[in-house]
C-alpha positions as CSV (number, residue, x, y, z in Angstrom):
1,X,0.0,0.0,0.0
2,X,2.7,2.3,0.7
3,X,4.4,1.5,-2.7
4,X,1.2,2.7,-4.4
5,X,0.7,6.0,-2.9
6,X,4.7,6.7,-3.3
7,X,4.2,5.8,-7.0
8,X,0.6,7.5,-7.5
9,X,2.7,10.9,-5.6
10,X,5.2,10.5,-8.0
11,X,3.1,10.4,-11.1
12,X,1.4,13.3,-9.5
13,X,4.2,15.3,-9.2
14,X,5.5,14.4,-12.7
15,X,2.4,15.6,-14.7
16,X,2.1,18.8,-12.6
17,X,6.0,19.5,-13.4
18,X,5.3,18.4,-16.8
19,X,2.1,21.2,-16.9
20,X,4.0,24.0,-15.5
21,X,7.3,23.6,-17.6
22,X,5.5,23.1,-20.1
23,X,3.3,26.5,-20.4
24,X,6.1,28.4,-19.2
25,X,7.5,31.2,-21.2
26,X,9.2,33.2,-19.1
27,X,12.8,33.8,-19.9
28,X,16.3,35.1,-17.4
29,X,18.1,37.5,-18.9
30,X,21.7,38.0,-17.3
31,X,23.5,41.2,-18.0
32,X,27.6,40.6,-18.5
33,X,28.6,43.7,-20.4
34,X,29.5,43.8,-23.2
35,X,27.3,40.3,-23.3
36,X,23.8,39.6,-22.8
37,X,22.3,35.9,-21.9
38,X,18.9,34.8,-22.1
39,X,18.1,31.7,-20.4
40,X,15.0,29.8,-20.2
41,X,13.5,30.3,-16.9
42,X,13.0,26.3,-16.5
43,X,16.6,25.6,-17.6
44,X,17.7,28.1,-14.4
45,X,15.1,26.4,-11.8
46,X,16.7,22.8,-12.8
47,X,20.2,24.4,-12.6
48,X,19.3,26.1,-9.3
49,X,17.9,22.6,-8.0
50,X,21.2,20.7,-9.3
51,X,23.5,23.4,-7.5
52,X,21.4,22.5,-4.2
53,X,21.8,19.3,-4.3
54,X,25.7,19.4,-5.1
55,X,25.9,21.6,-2.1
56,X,23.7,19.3,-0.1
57,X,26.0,16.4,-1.1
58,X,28.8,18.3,-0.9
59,X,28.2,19.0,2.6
60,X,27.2,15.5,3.7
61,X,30.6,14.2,2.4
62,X,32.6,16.5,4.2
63,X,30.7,15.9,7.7
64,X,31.3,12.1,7.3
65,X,35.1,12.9,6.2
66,X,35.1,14.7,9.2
67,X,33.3,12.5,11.4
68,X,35.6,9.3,10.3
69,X,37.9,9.6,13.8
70,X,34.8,9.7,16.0
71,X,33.1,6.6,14.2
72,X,36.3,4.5,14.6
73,X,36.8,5.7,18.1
74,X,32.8,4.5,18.4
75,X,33.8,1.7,16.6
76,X,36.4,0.2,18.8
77,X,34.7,1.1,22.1
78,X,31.9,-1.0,20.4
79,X,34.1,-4.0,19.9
80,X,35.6,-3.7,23.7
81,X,32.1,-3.5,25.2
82,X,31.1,-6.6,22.8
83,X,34.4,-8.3,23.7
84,X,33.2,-7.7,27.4
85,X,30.2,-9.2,26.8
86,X,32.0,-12.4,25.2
87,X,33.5,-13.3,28.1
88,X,30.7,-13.4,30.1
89,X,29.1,-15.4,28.2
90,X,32.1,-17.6,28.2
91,X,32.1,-17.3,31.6
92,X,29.0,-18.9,32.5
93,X,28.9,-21.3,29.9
94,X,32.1,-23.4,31.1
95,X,30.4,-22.6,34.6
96,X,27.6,-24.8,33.5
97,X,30.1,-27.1,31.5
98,X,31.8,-27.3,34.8
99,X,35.1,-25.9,33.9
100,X,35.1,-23.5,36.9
101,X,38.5,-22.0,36.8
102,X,37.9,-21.2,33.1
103,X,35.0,-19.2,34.3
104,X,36.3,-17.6,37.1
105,X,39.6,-16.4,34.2
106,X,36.7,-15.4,32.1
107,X,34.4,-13.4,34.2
108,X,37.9,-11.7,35.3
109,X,38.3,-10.6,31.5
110,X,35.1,-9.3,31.8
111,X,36.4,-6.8,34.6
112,X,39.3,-5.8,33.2
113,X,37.7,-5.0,29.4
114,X,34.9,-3.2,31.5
115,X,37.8,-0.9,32.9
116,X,39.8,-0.4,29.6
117,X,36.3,0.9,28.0
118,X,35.9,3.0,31.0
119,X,39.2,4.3,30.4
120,X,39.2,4.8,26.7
121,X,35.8,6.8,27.6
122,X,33.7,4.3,26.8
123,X,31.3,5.0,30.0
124,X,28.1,2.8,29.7
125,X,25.1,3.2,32.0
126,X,24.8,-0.3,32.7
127,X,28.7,-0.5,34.1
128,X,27.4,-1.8,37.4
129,X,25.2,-4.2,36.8
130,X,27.6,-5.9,34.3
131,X,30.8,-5.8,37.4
132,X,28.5,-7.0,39.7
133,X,26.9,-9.7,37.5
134,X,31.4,-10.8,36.3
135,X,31.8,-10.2,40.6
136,X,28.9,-13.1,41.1
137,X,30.1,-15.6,38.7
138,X,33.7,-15.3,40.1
139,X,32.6,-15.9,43.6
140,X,30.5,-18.6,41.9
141,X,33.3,-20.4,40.7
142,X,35.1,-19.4,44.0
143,X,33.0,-21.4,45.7
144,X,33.4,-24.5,43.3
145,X,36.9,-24.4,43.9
146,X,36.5,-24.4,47.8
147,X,38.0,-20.5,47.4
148,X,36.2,-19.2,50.5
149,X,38.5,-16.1,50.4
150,X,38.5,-15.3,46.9
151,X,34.2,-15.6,47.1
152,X,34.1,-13.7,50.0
153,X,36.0,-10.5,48.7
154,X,34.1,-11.5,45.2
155,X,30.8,-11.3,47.0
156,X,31.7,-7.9,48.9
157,X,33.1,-6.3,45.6
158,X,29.4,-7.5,43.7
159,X,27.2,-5.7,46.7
160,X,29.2,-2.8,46.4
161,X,28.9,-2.1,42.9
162,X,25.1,-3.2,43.2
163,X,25.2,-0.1,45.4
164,X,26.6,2.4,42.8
165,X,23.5,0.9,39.7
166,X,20.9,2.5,38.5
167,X,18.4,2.6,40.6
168,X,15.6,0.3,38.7
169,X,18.5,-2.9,38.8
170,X,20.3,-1.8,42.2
171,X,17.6,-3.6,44.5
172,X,17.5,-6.4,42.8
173,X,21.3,-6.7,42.1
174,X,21.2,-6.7,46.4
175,X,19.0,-9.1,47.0
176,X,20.5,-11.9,44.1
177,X,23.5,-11.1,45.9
178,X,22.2,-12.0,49.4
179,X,20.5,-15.1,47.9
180,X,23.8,-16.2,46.5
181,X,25.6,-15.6,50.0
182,X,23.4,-17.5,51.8
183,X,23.2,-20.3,49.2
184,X,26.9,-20.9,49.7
185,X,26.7,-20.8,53.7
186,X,24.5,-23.5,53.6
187,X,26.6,-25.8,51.0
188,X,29.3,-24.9,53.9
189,X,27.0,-26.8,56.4
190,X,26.8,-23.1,57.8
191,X,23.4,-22.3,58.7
192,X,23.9,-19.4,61.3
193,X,25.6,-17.5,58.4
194,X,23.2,-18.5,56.0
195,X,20.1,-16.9,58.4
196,X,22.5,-13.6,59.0
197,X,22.5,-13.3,55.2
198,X,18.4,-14.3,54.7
199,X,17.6,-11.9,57.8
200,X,18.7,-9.0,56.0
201,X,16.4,-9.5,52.9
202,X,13.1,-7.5,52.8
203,X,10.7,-8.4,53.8
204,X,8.8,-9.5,50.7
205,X,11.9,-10.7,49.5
206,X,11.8,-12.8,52.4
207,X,8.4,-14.3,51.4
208,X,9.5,-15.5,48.4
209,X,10.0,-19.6,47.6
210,X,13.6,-19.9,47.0
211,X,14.3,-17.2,50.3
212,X,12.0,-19.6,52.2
213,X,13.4,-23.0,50.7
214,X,16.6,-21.6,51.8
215,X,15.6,-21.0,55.3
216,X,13.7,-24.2,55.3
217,X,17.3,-25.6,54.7
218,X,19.1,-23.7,57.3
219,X,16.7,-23.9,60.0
220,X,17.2,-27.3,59.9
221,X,20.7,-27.7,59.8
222,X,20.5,-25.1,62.4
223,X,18.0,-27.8,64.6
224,X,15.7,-25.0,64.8
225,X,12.7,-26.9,64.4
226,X,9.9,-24.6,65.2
227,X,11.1,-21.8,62.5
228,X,11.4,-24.8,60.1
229,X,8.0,-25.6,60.9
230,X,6.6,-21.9,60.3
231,X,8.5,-22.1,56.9
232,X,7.7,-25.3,55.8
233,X,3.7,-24.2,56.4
234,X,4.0,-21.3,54.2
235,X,5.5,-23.3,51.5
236,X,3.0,-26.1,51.7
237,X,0.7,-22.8,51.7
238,X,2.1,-21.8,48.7
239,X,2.5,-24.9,47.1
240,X,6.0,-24.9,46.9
241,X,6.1,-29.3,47.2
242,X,4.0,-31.5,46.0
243,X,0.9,-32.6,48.8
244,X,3.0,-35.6,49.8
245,X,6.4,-34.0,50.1
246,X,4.7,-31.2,52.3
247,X,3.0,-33.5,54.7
248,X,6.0,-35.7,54.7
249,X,8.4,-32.4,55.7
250,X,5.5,-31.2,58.2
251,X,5.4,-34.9,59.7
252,X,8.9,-34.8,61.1
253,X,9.0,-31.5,62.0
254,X,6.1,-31.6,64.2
255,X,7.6,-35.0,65.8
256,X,10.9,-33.0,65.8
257,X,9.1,-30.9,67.9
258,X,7.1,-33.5,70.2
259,X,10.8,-34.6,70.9
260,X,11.8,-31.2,72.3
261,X,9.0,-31.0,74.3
262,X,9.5,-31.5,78.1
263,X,6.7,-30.1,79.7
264,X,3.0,-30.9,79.4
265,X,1.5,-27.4,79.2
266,X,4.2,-26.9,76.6
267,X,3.3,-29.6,74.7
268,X,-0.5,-28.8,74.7
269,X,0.1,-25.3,73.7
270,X,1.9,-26.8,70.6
271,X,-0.4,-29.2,70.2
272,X,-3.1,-26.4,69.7
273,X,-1.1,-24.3,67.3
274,X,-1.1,-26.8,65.1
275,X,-3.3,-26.5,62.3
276,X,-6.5,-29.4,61.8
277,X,-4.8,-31.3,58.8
278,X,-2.0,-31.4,61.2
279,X,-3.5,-33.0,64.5
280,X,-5.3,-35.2,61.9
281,X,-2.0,-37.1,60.6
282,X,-2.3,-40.5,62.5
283,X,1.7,-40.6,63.4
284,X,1.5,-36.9,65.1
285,X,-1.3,-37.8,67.0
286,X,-0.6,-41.1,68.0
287,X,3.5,-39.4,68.8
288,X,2.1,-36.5,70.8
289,X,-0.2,-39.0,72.6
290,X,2.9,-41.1,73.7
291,X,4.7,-38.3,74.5
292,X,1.9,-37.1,76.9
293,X,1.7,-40.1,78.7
294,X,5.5,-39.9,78.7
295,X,5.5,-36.7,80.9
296,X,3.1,-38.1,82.9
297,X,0.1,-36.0,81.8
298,X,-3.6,-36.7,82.0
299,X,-4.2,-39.7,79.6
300,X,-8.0,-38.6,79.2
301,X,-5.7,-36.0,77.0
302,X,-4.2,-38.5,75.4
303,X,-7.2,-39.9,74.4
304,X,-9.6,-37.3,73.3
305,X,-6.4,-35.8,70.6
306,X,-6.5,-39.9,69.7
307,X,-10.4,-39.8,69.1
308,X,-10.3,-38.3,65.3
309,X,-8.0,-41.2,64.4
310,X,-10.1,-43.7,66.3
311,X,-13.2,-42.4,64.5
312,X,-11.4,-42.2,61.3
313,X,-10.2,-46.4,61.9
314,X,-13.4,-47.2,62.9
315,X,-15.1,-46.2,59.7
316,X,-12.3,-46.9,57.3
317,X,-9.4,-49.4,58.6
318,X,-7.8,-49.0,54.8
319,X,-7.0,-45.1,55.6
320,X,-4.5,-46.3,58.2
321,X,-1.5,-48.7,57.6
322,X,-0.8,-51.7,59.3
323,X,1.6,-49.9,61.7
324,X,-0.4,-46.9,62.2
325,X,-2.9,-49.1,63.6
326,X,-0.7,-51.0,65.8
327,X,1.1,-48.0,67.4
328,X,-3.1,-46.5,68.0
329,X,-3.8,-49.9,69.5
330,X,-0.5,-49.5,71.7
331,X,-0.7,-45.9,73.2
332,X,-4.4,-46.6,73.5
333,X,-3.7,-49.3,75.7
334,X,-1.1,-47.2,77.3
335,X,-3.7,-44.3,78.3
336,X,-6.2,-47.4,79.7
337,X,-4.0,-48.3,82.2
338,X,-4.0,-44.6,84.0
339,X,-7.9,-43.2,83.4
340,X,-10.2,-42.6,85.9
341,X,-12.7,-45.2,86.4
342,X,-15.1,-43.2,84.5
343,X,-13.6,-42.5,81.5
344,X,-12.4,-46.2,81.3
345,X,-15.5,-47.7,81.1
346,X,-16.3,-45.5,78.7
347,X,-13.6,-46.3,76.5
348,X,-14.3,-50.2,77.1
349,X,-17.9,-49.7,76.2
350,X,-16.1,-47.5,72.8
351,X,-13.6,-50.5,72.2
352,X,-16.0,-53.5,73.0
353,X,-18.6,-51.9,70.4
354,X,-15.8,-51.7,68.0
355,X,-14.9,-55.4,68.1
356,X,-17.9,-57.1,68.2
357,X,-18.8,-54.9,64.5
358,X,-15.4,-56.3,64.0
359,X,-15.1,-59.4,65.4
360,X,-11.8,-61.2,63.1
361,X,-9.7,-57.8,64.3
362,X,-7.0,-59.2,66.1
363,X,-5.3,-55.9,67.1
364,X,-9.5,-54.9,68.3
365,X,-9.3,-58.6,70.4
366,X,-5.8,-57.8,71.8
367,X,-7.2,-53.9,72.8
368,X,-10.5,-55.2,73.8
369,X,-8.6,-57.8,75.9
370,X,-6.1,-55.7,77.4
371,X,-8.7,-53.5,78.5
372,X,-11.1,-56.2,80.3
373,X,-7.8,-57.7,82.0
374,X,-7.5,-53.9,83.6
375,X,-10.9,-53.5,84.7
376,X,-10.9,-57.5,86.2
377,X,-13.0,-58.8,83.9
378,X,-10.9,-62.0,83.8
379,X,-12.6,-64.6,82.1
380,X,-13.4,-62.3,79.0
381,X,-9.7,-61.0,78.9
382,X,-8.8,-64.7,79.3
383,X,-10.8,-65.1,76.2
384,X,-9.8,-62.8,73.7
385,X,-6.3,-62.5,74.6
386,X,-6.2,-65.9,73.9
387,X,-7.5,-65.3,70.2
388,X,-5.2,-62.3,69.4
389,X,-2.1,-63.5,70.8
390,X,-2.4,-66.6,67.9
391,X,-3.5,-64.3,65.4
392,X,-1.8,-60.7,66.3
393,X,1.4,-60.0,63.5
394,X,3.0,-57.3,65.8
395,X,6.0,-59.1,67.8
396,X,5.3,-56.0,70.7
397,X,1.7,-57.2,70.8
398,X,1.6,-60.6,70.3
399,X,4.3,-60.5,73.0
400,X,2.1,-58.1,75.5
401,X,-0.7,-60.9,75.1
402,X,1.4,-63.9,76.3
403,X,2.4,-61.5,78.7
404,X,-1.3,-60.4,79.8
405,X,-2.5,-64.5,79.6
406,X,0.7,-65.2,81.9
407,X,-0.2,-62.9,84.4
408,X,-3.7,-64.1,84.3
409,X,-3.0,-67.7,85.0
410,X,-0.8,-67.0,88.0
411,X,-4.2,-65.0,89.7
412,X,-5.8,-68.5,89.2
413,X,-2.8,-69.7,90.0
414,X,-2.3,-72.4,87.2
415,X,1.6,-72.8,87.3
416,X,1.8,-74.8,84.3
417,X,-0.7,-72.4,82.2
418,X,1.5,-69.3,83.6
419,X,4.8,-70.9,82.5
420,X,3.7,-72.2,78.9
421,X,2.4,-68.4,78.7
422,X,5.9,-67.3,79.9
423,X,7.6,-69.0,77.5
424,X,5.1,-68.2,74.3
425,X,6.0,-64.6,75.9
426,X,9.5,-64.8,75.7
427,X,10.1,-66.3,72.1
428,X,7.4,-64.2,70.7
């Protein structure tokens, strides 16, 4: 379209040159005594047009005679700021290729072609972020090499030119500096200095998934569980692992936690912060359970935090593995052993429900069993101890019922029944 209307313009300007040279009479007459010239007044408009555009010419090739020094001074401050660029890219290619004292040489060239186009004037607005990004990929390859001096003095010399960028690049020169610093603390097995370098982030820098992977990291090397814990929610939050991987890394840094807890109104506190998927996991309840009972605590406490699991058993046994079940059925029978007389009978009438609708469960006999030997009903504890202990798979259990059937024959004091049990105890 544009060829067109250059070409219809053309046209248009031929035919009206062609109309007004055409009717044009007119005539110059120049005066050189003793001669006279007449010219045709076209003739001196077309030699008036040709002298302008020899002068325009003219002119032009003069300014680029004259302007042949600057272009080749351009010129080679153009190849040094190329050749600069080169080398970083050699730089961080035989970074990735693994060739890390070739990239360390190379983003060294960078630094010192930056500073011979600085000194052949070639100043360029970007200086800073280009000596800070050569500083970074030396300390890089520093750190490769085990160089811990070399990447420290790298790593100051990158902040400080970060310092002296423009200000739309100097930020986040800082903070990919900081990253990088506390990146290499923790490949150091370093984790204090790799939380001094996250702490002095921003705040919303701090927030973001690779600051708060990194902390993850360090908090625990550093065994600082709790702050591990707070990171490891936020990233779940954010979806920074997969479901699995997040409840897996949540897992053992709440049982971390249990571990660490010595007191019982500082383990229900924790207990409570936690959020509901949390106190729903069948190993942190059943672990926080044990460890309540462990610091001597109420076991009616122990039992109600054990009641969503037992509920969730009860109506699905397939949601909960074969060991998750057996370490419910242990603390449970645990937390029997110290209730009040109350809350025991109503946890027999809860367990005896459960195993007649379940009458083949041999981990329900054993805890049905167990809990009838405690509140003297003998003859039924006699009875379906005596079924789980021959069909129980867990050695602890299987054991505990010899042990509970023993026991039992000595109060009818059957010697030969207590020793056979003795003995199925001991090699169970």
């Amino acid at each position: 379209m544009r060829i067109a209307l250059w070409l219809i313009s053309l046209f248009a300007m031929a035919v009206a040159g062609a109309l007004l040279a055409g009717s044009n009479t007119g005539t110059v007459t120049v005066f050189w005594p003793p001669y006279r010239v007449d010219l045709s007044l076209n003739l001196v408009l077309l030699a008036l047009v040709a002298v302008l555009l020899v002068m325009h010419f003219a002119q032009r090739a003069l300014s680029a005679l004259w302007a042949l020094p600057q272009q080749a001074q351009r010129w080679r401050l153009l190849q040094k700021e190329r050749a600069a660029y080169g080398a970083l890219l050699d730089a961080s290619a035989n970074f990735m290729a693994g060739r890390f004292l070739r990239a360390r040489k190379a983003a060294e060239l960078v630094l010192e072609r930056e500073k011979a186009l600085a000194l052949a004037g070639g100043n360029l607005a970007h200086a800073p972020s280009l000596k800070a990004l050569a500083h970074v990929m030396v300390a890089e390859a520093a750190h490769a090499l085990q160089d811990k001096v070399t990447r420290q003095a790298s790593l100051e010399s990158a902040l400080q030119e970060a310092q002296s960028g423009p200000s739309t690049v100097r930020q986040t020169l800082k903070e990919g500096g900081l990253l990088r610093a506390a990146r290499w603390s923790l490949d150091d097995r370093d984790a204090p200095a790799s939380l001094q370098w996250l702490d002095q982030l921003p705040m919303g820098v701090a927030r973001r998934t690779v600051a708060m992977r990194l902390r993850l990291k360090a908090s625990r090397l550093a065994d600082q569980p709790a702050q591990a814990l707070d990171t490891a929610l936020l990233l779940a939050k954010h979806r920074a692992f997969s479901p699995a991987a997040a409840d897996s890394i949540v897992r053992g840094l709440v049982m971390d936690l249990l571990g660490h807890t010595y007191e019982t109104d500082q383990l229900q506190r924790f207990w409570h912060s936690l959020g509901s998927a949390q106190r729903l996991m069948p190993e942190l309840a059943v672990h926080a359970a044990q460890r309540w009972l462990k610091l001597n605590g109420d076991a009616a406490v122990a039992r109600h935090w054990l009641v969503p699991i037992w509920d969730r058993f009860l109506k699905s046994p397939a949601s909960l593995s074969s060991a998750q079940i057996m370490q419910l059925v242990r603390v449970l029978d645990q937390s029997l052993g110290q209730a009040e007389a109350l809350a025991e009978r109503e946890w027999l009438a809860r367990i005896e429900s459960a195993q007649l609708a379940r009458p083949q469960d041999a981990a329900l006999m054993y805890l049905a069993g167990m809990a009838c030997m405690k509140r003297q009903l003998w003859g039924k504890a006699q009875a379906l101890l005596s079924q789980a202990a021959k069909h129980l798979d867990d050695t602890g259990l299987r054991r505990q019922a010899w042990t509970g059937l023993a026991q039992l024959a000595e109060q009818r004091e059957d010697a030969v029944a207590a020793a056979a049990a003795w003995k199925r105890a001991a090699t169970a």
